[in-house]
C-alpha positions in Angstrom: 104.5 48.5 141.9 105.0 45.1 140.9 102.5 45.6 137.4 104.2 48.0 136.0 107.9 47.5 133.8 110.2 45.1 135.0 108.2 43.7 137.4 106.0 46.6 137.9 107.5 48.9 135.4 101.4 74.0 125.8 97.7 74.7 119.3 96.6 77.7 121.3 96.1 77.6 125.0 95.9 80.5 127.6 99.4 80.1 129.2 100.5 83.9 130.1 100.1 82.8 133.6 103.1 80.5 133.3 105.6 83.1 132.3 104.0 86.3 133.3 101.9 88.8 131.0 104.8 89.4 128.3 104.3 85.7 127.0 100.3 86.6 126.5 99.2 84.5 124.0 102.3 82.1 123.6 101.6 78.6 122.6 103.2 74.9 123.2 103.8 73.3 120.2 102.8 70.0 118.9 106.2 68.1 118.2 104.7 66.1 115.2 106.6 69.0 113.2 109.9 69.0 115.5 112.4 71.7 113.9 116.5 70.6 112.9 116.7 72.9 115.8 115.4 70.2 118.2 112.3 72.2 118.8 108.9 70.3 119.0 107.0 72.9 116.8 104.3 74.4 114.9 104.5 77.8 112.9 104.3 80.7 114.5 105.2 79.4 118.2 107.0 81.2 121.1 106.8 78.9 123.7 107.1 75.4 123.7 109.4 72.2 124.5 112.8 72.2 123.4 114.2 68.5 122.9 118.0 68.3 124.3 120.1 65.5 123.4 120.9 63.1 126.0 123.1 60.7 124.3 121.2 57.8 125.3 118.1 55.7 125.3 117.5 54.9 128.9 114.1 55.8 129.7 114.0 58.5 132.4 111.1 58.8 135.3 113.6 60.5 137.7 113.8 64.4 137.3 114.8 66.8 139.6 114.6 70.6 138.1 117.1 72.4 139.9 116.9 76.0 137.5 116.8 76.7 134.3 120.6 75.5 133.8 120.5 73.0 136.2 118.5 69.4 136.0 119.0 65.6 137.1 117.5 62.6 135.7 117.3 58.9 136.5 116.6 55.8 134.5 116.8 52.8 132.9 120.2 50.8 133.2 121.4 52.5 136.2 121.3 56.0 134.2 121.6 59.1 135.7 122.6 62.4 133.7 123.1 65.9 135.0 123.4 69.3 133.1 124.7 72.6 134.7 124.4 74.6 131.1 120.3 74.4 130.5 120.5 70.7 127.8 123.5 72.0 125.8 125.7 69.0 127.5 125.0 65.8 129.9 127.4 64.5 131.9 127.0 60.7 132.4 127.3 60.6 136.3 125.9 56.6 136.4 126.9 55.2 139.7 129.7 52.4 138.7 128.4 49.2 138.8 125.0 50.0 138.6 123.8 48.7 135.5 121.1 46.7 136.7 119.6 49.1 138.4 116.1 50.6 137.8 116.3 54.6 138.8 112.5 55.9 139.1 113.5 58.8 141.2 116.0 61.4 141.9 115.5 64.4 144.8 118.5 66.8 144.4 119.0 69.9 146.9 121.3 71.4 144.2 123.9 71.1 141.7 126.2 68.5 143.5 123.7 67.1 146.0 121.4 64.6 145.5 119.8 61.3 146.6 118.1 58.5 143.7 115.9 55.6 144.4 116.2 52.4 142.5 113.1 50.1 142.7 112.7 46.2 142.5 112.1 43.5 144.5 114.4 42.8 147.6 117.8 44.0 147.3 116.9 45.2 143.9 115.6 48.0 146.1 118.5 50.9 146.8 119.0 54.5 147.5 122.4 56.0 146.7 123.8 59.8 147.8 126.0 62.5 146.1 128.0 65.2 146.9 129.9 66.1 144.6 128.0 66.2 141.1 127.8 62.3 140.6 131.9 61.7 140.9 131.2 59.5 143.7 128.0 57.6 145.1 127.4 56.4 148.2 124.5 53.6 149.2 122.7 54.8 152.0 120.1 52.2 152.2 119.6 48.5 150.7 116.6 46.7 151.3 116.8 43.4 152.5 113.2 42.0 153.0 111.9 40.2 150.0 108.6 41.3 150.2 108.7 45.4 150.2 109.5 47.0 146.6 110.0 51.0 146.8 108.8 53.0 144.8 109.7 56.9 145.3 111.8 59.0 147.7 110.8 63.0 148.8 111.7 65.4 150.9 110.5 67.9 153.6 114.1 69.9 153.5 117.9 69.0 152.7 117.4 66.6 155.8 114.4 65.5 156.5 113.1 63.0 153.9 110.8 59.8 153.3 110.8 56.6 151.0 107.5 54.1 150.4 107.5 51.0 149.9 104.6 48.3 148.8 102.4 46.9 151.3 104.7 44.9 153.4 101.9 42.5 156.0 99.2 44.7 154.5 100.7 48.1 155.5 102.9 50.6 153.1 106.3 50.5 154.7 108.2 54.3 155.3 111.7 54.7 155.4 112.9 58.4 157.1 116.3 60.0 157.1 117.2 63.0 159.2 120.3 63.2 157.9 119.7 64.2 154.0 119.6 60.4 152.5 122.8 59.6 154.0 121.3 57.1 156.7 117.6 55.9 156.7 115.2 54.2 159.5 111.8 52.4 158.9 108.8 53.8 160.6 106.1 52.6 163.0 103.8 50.8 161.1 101.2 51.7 163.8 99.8 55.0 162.1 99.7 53.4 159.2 96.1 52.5 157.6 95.5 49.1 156.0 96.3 48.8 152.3 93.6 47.5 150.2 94.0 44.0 148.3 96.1 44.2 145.5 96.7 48.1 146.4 100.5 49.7 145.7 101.9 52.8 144.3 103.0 53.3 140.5 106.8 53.8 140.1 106.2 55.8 136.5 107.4 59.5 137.7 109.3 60.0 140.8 105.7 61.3 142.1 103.9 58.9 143.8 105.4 60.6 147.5 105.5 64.0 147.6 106.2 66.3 150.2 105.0 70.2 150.5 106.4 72.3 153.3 107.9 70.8 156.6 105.5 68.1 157.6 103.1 67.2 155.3 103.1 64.5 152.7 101.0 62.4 150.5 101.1 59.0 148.8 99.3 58.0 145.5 97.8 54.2 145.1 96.5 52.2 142.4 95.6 48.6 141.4 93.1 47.6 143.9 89.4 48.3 144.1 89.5 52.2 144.8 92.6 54.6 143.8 93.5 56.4 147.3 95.9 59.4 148.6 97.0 58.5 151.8 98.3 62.1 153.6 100.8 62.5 156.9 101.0 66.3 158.9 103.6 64.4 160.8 106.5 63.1 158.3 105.4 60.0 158.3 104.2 58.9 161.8 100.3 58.6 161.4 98.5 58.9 157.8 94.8 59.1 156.7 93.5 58.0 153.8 90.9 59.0 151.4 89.2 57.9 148.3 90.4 59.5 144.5 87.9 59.8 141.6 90.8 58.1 138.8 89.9 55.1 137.3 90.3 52.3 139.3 89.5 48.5 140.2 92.7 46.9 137.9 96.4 46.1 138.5 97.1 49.3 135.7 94.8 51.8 137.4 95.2 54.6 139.8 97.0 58.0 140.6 99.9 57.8 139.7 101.1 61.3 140.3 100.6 64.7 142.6 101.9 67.8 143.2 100.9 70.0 145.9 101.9 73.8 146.0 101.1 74.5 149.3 99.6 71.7 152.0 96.5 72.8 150.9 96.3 73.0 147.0 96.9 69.6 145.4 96.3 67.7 142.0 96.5 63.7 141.5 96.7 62.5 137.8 96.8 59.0 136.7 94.5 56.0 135.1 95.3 53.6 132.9 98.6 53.1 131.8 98.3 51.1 129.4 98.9 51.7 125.9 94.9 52.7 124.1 93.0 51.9 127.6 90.6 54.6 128.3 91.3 56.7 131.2 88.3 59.4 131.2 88.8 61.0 134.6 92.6 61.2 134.6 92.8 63.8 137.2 91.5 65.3 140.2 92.3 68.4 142.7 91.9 68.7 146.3 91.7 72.3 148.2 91.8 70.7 151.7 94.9 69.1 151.8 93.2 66.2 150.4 90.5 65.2 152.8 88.4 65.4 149.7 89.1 64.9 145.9 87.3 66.4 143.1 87.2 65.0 139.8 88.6 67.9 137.1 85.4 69.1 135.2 87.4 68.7 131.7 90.6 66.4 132.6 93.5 65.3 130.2 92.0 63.2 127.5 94.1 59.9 128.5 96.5 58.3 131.0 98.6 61.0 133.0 102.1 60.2 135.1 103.9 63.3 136.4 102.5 66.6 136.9 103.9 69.7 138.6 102.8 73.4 139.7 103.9 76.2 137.5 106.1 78.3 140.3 104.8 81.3 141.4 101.6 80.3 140.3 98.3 79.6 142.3 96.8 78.0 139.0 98.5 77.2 136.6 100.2 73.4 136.0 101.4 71.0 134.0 100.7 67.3 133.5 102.3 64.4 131.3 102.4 61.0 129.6 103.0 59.0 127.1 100.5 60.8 124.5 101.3 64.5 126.0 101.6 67.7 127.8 98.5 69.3 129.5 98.3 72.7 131.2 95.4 73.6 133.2 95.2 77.6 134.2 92.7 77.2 136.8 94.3 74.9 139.1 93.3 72.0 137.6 89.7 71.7 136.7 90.2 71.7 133.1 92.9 70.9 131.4 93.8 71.4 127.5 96.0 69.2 125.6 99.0 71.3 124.0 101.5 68.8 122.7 101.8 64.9 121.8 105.2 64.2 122.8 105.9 61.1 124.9 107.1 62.0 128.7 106.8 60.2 131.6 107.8 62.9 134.5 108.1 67.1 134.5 109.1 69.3 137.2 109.8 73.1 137.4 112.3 74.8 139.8 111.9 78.3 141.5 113.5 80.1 138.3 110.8 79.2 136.0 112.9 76.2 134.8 110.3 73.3 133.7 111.8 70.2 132.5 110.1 67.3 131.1 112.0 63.5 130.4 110.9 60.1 129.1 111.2 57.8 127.0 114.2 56.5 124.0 116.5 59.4 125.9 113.8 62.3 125.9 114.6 65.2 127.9 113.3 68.6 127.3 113.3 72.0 128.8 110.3 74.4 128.5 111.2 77.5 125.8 110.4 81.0 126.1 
């Protein structure tokens, strides 16, 4: 989205139910008292984010959580890092060349496969493929119109994926690939509702498409009068959209974020991004697949990017910005601020393994 960045740009809280019963009563620390250790801390906590050193200041929005030992992340400056030993090390896989490059998100199917998006206007505009760990890179896909600007890539399975764009003549344009990112088509615009004036998604977390299961997906808007979630049961072919209580009616509002965990269960966080705006209904849930939104009853006190299902979990989650981590236990009608470190995205793999990245370098991994 063209407003934001260039151009566009768990203190005491229920959480057994994100590590099971033997973490009763554990706690994420604030990180206003991080440790030597590189712990964000406060006395007596046993579960909180650990801060890994990333050896740069490239702001990260991509993340893909692999496991516990295994993440991705893309950024700033054509920056992507991968770690296959849970933080200890990074390995600077940056595609050569790519300096310029905005990376806002990165899909990987494992250790060695993966697919990031780089947003901007016109050919500014790129997905890239790996297959072996980030050695080499491949461009799959180059946009060539000056008028679309993507902004975040998902997918169904190691095949079948999608990629938004910005309105392009007043619809969001849909790239697919059946062939794992390695070659990508634009869609019909015919199933395609009308964008609303000034409407667009929010490159902030890698979340603004998400997929759950083999057909459906959903795609968060902001900056026009209402914020929306426009869902597809048919990857991408014909969408529906429907209205989201987050603050709206601005170029800086909207949702900015979802995570589904099934094609029923979803959460949208977002509002205001900017820097001491008010954003006083920051997130919302749907248990419809999001015909229907519902504002949380007690949502995160301010302006939300990324959030992500705790795995194995039917309601438990975690949500992030720039002034903290939320966790919500009861699928996300209340939420409870539990630490003030600045993140823009999180994501958890199967394994338990929640990671968190941001700004100045930040990357973290959830402690036990």
């Amino acid at each position: 989205m063209r407003a934001m960045g260039k151009s566009k740009t768990v203190g005491r809280a229920v959480l057994a139910a994100l590590c099971g019963a033997a973490l009763a009563g554990a706690v994420l620390a604030a990180p206003a008292n991080a440790r030597p250790d590189g712990r964000d801390h406060t006395p007596g906590t046993a579960l909180s984010w650990q801060l890994k050193e990333s050896g740069t200041d490239a702001r990260f929005r991509g993340l893909a959580a692999v496991s516990r030992d295994t993440a991705w992340v893309a950024g700033s400056k054509g920056t992507v890092l991968r770690t296959s030993d849970g933080g200890r090390s990074w390995r600077d896989i940056s595609p050569p060349g790519g300096g310029s490059l905005e990376l806002r998100d990165v899909e990987a199917f494992d250790g060695r496969r993966a697919v990031v998006l780089a947003i901007g206007e016109g050919e500014a505009s790129r997905i890239l493929r790996t297959d072996d760990g980030g050695k080499t890179w491949t461009e799959s896909f180059r946009n060539t119109d000056p008028r679309a600007f993507y902004d975040c890539v998902t997918f169904f399975d190691r095949r079948h994926g999608l990629a938004m764009s910005d309105p392009v003549d007043g619809k969001y344009r849909i790239l697919s690939t059946a062939d794992g990112g390695r070659s990508w088509n634009v869609l019909p615009s015919a199933g395609m509702p009308a964008a609303q004036e000034g409407e667009a998604g929010f490159a902030a977390s890698g979340q603004c498409l998400v997929a759950s299961g083999p057909r459906d997906v959903w795609l968060a808007t902001g900056g026009a009068a209402r914020a929306r979630v426009l869902h597809s049961a048919d990857r991408g072919l014909t969408w529906t959209a429907t209205d989201a209580p987050i603050p709206a009616g601005d170029p800086a509002r909207g949702v900015f974020g979802l995570a589904f965990r099934d094609r029923a269960h979803g959460i949208a966080v977002g509002g205001d991004y900017r820097a001491g705006q008010a954003s006083p209904r920051a997130a919302a849930v749907t248990g419809n697949g999001g015909r229907t939104w519902t504002p949380a009853g007690q949502p995160p006190p301010a302006y939300r990017s990324g959030v992500t299902w705790f795995p194995h979990s039917r309601a438990t989650a975690l949500a992030v910005g720039p002034t903290g981590t939320d966790v919500t236990t009861d699928g996300g009608r209340s939420w409870r601020t539990v630490d003030t470190g600045s993140y823009d995205t999180v994501d958890c793999a199967p394994d338990r393994g929640c990671w968190a990245a941001g700004e100045k370098g930040r990357i973290a991994r959830l402690e036990r």
